[in-house]
C-alpha positions as CSV (number, residue, x, y, z in Angstrom):
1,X,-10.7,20.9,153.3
2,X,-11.5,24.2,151.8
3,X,-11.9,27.2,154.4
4,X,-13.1,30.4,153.6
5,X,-12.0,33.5,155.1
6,X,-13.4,35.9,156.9
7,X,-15.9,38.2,155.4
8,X,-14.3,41.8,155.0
9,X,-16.4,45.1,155.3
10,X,-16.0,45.8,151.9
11,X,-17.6,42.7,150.6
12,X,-20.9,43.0,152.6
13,X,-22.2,45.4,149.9
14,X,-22.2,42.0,147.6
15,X,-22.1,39.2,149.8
16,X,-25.9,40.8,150.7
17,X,-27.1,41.2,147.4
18,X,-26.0,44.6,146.0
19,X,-28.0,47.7,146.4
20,X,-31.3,46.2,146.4
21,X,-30.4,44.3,149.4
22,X,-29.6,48.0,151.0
23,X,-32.6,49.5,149.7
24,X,-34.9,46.5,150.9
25,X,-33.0,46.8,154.6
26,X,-34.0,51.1,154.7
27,X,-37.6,50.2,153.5
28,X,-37.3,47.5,156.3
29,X,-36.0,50.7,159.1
30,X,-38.5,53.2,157.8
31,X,-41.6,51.2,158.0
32,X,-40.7,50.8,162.0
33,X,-39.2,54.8,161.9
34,X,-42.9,55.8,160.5
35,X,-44.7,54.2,163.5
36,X,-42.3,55.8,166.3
37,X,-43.7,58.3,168.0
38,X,-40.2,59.7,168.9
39,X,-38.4,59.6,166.0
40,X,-41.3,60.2,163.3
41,X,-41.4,63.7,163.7
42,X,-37.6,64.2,163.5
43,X,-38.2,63.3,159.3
44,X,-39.5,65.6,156.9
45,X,-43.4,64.7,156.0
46,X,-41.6,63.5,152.6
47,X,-39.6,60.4,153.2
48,X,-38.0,59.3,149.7
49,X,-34.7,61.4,149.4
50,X,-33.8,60.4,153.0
51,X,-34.6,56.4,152.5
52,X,-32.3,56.9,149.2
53,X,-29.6,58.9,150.8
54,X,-29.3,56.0,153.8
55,X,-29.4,53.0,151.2
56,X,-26.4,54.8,149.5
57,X,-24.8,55.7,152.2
58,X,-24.8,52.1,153.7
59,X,-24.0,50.5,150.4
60,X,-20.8,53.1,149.8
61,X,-20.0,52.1,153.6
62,X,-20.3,48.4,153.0
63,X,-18.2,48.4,149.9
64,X,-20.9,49.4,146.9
65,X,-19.0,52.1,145.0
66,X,-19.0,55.8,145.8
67,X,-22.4,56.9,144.5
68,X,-23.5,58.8,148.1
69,X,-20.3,60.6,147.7
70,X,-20.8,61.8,144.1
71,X,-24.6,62.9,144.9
72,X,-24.0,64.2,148.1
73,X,-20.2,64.8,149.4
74,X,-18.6,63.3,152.3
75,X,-21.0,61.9,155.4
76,X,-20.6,64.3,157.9
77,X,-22.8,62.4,159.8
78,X,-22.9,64.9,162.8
79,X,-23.2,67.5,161.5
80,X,-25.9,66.4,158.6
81,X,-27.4,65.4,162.0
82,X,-26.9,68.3,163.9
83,X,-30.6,70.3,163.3
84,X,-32.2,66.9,165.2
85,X,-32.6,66.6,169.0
86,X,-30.9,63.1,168.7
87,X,-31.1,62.4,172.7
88,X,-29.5,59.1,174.2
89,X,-33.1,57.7,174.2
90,X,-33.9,59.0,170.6
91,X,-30.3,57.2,169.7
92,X,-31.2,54.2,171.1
93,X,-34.7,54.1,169.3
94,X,-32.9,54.6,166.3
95,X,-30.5,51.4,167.1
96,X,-33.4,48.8,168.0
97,X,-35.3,50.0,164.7
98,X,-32.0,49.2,162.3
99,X,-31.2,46.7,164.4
100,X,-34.8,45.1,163.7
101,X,-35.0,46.0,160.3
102,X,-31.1,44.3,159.6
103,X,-32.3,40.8,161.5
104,X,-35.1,41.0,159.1
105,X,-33.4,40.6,156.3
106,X,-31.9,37.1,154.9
107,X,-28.4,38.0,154.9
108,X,-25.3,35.4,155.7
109,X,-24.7,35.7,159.3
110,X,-21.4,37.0,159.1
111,X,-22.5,40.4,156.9
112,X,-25.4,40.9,159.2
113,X,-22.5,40.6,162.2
114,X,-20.5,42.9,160.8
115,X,-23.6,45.4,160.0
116,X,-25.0,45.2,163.7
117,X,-21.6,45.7,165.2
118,X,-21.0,49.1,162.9
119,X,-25.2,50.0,164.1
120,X,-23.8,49.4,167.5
121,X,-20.8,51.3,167.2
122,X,-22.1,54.5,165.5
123,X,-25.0,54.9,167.4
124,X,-23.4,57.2,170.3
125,X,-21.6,59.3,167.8
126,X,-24.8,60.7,166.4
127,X,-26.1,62.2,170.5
128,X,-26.1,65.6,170.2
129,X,-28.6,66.2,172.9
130,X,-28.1,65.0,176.6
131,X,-31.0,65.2,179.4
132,X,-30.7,68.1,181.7
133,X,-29.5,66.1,184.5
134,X,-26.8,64.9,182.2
135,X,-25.7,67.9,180.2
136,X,-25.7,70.3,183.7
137,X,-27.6,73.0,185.2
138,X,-27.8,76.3,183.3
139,X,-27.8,78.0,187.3
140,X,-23.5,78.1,187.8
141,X,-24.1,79.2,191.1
142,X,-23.2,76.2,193.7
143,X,-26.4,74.4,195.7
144,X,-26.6,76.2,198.9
């Protein structure tokens, strides 16, 4: 009996189909970003470079070569994401939309595992926002 082994990160960019496979899963995330009354308004009114800059991105990421970097330089992720208001709620908007958009697409379980667990895991990284009853009063003066 033949086993195979377990899928490694870098082989999700193929085992999925390649780039089209990436491009078809942003298409899938911006359709459902477009209708969000949160999150729309946080994307410029032109939506093109930023679908192609997230399909490279997640390809590089997933093992497709180094074609974001070239274009565009190292992630930064943070700060690239810095100018948004990318509150806990906003964050988690942003994770049910990619996490729709990556069930959607006919992928072997095990990439679309290893896909939802990194949507999962970056997801807190990027709040750079917290509510007020989070983040502190701006009065440092205790309650009397």
């Amino acid at each position: 009996m033949v086993t195979s082994s377990p899928l490694e990160p870098h082989q999700v960019h193929d085992a999925v189909g390649g780039q089209p496979a990436f491009d078809a899963l942003v298409d899938a995330f911006y359709e459902r970003v477009e209708a969000d009354e949160v999150l729309r308004p946080m994307y410029p009114e032109d939506l093109a470079p930023g679908k192609r800059h997230l399909a490279l991105f997640l390809a590089q990421y997933w093992g497709g070569g180094d074609v974001y970097g070239r274009e565009r330089g190292h992630p930064r992720l943070r700060r690239r994401h810095a100018p948004f208001p990318v509150t806990p709620g906003a964050a988690l908007r942003w994770a049910e939309h990619m996490t729709a958009a990556v069930r959607a697409q006919d992928w072997p379980e095990e990439a679309e595992a290893l896909v939802l667990a990194y949507v999962a895991q970056a997801t807190p990284t990027l709040i750079n926002q917290l509510p007020p009853e989070v983040a502190g009063s701006d009065d440092p003066s205790p309650a009397s």
